[in-house]
N, C-alpha and C positions, 0 to 999 in steps of 0.2 A: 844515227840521229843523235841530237844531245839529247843530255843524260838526265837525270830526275833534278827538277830544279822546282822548289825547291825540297830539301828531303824531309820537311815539316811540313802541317799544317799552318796558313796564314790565314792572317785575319781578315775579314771579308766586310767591305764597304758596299755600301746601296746606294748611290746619289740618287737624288730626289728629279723626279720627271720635271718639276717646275725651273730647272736649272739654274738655281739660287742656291746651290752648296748644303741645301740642308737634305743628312743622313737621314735615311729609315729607317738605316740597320746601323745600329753603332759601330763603333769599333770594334776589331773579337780580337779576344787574344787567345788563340787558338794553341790549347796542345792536345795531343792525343790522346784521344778518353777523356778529354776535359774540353769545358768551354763554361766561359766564366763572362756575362755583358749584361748591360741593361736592357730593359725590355725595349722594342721600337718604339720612338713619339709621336709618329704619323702614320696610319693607315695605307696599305698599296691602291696607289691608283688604279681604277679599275680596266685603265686601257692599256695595261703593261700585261707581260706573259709571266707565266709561271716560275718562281723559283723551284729548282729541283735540286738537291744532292744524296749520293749513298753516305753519306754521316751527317748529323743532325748541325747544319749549318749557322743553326742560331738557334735556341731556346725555342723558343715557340713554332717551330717547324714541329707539323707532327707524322708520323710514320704510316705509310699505305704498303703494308702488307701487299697487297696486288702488284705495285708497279717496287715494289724491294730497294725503295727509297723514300726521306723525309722530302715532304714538301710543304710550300710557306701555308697552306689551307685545302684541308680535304673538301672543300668546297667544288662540284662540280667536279670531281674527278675521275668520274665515271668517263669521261667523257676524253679522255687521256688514255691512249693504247698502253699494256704493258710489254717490259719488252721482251720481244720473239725476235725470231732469226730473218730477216728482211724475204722476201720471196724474190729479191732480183737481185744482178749482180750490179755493184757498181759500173761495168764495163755497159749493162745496159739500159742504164739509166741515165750516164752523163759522157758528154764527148766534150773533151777541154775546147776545141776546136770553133764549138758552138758557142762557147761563154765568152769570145774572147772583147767581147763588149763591155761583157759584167766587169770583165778584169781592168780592163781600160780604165775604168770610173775609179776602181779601187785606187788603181796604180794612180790615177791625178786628181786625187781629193785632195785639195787645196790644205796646204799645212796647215792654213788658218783653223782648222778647224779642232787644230791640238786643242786652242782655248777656248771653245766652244764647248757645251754641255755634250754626254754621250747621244742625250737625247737627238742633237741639231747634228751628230754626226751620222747616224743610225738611217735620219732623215735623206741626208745627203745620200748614203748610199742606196739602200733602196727603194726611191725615187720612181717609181714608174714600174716597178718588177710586183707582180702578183703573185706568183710562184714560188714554194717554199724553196726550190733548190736554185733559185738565183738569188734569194736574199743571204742563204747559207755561204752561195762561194764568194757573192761581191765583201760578206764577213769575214772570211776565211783570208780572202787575198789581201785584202787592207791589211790584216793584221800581218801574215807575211809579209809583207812589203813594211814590217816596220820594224830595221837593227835595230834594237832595244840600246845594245851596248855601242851604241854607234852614236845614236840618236844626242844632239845636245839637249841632254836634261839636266836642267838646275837640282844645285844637291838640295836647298833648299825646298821644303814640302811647295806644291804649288797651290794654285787656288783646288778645291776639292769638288766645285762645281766643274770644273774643265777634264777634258778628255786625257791632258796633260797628266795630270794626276794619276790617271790608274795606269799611265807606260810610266812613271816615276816609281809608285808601286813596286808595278815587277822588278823596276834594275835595279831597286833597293829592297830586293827580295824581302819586299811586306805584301806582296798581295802576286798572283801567276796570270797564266795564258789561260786557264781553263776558267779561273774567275771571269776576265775578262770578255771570253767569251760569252759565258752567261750572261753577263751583263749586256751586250751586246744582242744576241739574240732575246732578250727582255723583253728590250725595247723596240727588236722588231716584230715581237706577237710572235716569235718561234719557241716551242718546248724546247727547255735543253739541260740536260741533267749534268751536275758534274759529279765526274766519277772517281773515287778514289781506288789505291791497290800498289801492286807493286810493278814496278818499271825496270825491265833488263836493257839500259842505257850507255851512257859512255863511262859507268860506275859501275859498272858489272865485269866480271872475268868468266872466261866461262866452265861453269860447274863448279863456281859456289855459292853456297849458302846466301839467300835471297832473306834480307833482314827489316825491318819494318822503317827505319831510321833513314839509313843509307840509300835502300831505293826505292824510299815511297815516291809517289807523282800521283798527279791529278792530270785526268782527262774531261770529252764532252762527247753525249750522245745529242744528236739534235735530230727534233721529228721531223722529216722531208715525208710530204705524200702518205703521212698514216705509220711510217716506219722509220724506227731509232736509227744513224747511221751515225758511225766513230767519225769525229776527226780529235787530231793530239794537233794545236796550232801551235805548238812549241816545237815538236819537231819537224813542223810545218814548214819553221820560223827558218831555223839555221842547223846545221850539222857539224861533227865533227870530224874531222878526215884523219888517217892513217893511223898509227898503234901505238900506245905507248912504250918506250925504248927503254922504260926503266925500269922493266919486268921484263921485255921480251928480246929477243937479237932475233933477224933474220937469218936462215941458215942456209936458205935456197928462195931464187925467185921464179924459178924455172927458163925454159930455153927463150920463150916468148914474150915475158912478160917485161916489160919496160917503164926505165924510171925507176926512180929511187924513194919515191914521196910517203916514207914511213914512221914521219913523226906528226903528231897532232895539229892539227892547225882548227881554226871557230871561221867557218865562212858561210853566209846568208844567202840563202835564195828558197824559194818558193818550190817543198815537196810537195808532189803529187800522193807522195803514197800514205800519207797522214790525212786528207781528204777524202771522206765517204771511205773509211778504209772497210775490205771485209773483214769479217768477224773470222776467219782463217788463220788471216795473215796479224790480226793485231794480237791475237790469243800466243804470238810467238815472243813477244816483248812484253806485253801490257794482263797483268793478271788484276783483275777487281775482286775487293774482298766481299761484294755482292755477286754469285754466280751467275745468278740471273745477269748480269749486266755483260755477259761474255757474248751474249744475243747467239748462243750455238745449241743446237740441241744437245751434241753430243757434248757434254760439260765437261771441261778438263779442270782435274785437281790441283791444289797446289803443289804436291811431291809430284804428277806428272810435269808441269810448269816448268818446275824447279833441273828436272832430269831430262828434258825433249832439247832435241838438237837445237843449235841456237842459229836461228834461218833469219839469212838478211834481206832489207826490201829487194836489192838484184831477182834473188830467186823466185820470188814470186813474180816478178817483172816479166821474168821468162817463161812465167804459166808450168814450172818444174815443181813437182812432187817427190819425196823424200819417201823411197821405197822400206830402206835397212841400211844402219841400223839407225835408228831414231830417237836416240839419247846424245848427250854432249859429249860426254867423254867414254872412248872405248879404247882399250888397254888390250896390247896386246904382248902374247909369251915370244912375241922373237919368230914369226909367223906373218903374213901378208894378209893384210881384210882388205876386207875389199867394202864399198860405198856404193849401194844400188841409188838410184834416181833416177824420174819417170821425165822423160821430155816429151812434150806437143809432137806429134809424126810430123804434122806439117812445116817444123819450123828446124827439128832434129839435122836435119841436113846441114844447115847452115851457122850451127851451133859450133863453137871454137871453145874449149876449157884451157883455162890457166892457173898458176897456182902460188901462193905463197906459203911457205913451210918456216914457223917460227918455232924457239922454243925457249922456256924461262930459262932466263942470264943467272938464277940460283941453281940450274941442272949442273952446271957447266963446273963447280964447287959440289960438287959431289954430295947435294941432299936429295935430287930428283937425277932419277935414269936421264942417261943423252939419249 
């Protein structure tokens, strides 16, 4: 998936529900451990949803020990679950199959609506859907469905009333997908927190050092049905493909395996696995510097984070578990290890492995063993 974008905090805009350009939330000029703004000039309207973030997103957000995040007013928020580990799985609570309506609507909302308020977009999509988890994916997919770096945006700020503006925003990396998201679920009466921490992305190597700069990222939990579910709609958005060749050489691609496609490329389509992700599989990339927000009972540390094998969405695809050993890097005296892994019985049959074997182009110059 791509990689932490961006590796700062940004500044984070409010537009105003009356879709006249006027902020709530002023500008922020966000760095970390710091936040410096004026106070809001207008009151939240009372038919929008909850602002939520794990760092104190503006000045007057204040902090609910219970749910292990700032939110815009402890007002009523009893009334607001904290977060625990969902009691279902994704697998059974959503079939792509059956959305593919919600997606429909996403996929042909009228461009027009870039210059339209978020509000008159929000409108548009959820339209007829009463259900938190249909207004969640027809959000979810619009925003997929929208190449950011693709997209003809004027370099020029746009108007700040329009929907325009906050995808200008992100390709001019002042504002992300996880704001946006908020924003978005706002406006349609969904809870939705965004999460900060660190991201093992397409800036990561793996087994090291995981630093606060380099791979910070912002995520979103959003409440479906009483219960927090992950989605990351940035790696949602687009991915990146093959390895970097300027650290690594291939050295075998095995007997099977075919094709050559092992340099980088940015191409866009709509993950599934950034969507209602489980708290399993995200806890393998995505670590929050609120633990609570990992939604796992069994709570992983950040030295276990930093040292757990590095499992890509494929493997969980294939419903495979990771026997031994279960750290990233093992070293060995000149001796054969071996790698246990649990496969599904009923699927084990028809399971094929293939392999690529790379190793750092500095080995080869005699500062790392070949």
């Amino acid at each position: 998936a791509c990689g932490t974008r961006p590796s700062r905090r940004v500044e984070f805009k409010d537009p105003s529900p009356n879709g006249r350009g006027c902020v709530l939330i002023h500008p922020v000029k966000l760095k970390r451990g710091h936040i410096s703004i004026p106070q809001p000039t207008l009151s939240v309207a009372p038919d929008l949803g909850r602002l939520l973030a794990t760092y104190q997103l503006v000045p007057t957000f204040e902090r609910s020990d219970r749910h292990h995040c700032f939110i815009d007013s402890l007002e009523n928020i009893d009334n607001l679950p904290a977060p625990v580990p969902p009691p279902t799985t994704k697998q059974q609570i959503f079939d792509v199959s059956k959305y593919s309506h919600v997606d429909d609507r996403a996929l042909k909302a009228p461009k027009g609506l870039h210059k339209q308020p978020l509000s008159a977009l929000v409108e548009y999509l959820i339209n007829g859907y009463n259900d938190d988890l249909s207004k969640v994916r027809v959000i979810y997919r619009w925003i997929t469905a929208q190449p950011i770096d693709q997209l003809n945006i004027p370099k020029r700020e746009p108007s700040q009333s329009h929907t325009l503006f906050q995808l200008w925003r992100i390709k001019h990396r002042k504002g992300n997908y996880a704001q946006l998201v908020s924003l978005l679920c706002r406006f349609a009466q969904l809870p939705c927190i965004i999460i900060h921490g660190k991201l093992k992305g397409s800036t990561y190597d793996v087994g090291e050092h995981l630093d606060d700069d380099q791979h910070y990222g912002e995520w979103n939990a959003v409440l479906v049905d009483g219960y927090w579910r992950f989605i990351n709609a940035y790696w949602g958005t687009c991915a990146e493909g093959g390895s970097d060749e300027t650290q690594w050489e291939c050295v075998d691609k095995g007997d099977e395996v075919k094709g050559d496609s092992l340099n980088k490329q940015l191409f866009y389509a709509c993950d599934e696995n950034y969507f209602l992700t489980e708290p399993d599989q995200m806890i393998s990339t995505h670590f929050p510097t609120e633990p609570a927000w990992q939604l796992k009972t069994d709570v992983v540390t950040e030295e276990q984070f930093q040292t757990q094998a590095f499992l890509k969405d494929r493997f969980y695809n294939l419903h495979m578990k990771l026997e031994f050993p279960k750290i990233c890097i093992v070293k060995s005296a000149g001796e054969e290890i071996e790698l246990q892994f649990q496969l599904p019985e009923d699927r084990a049959i028809n399971l094929d492995f293939q392999y690529l074997l790379f190793r750092l182009k500095s080995a080869s110059s005699g500062n790392l063993p070949r």
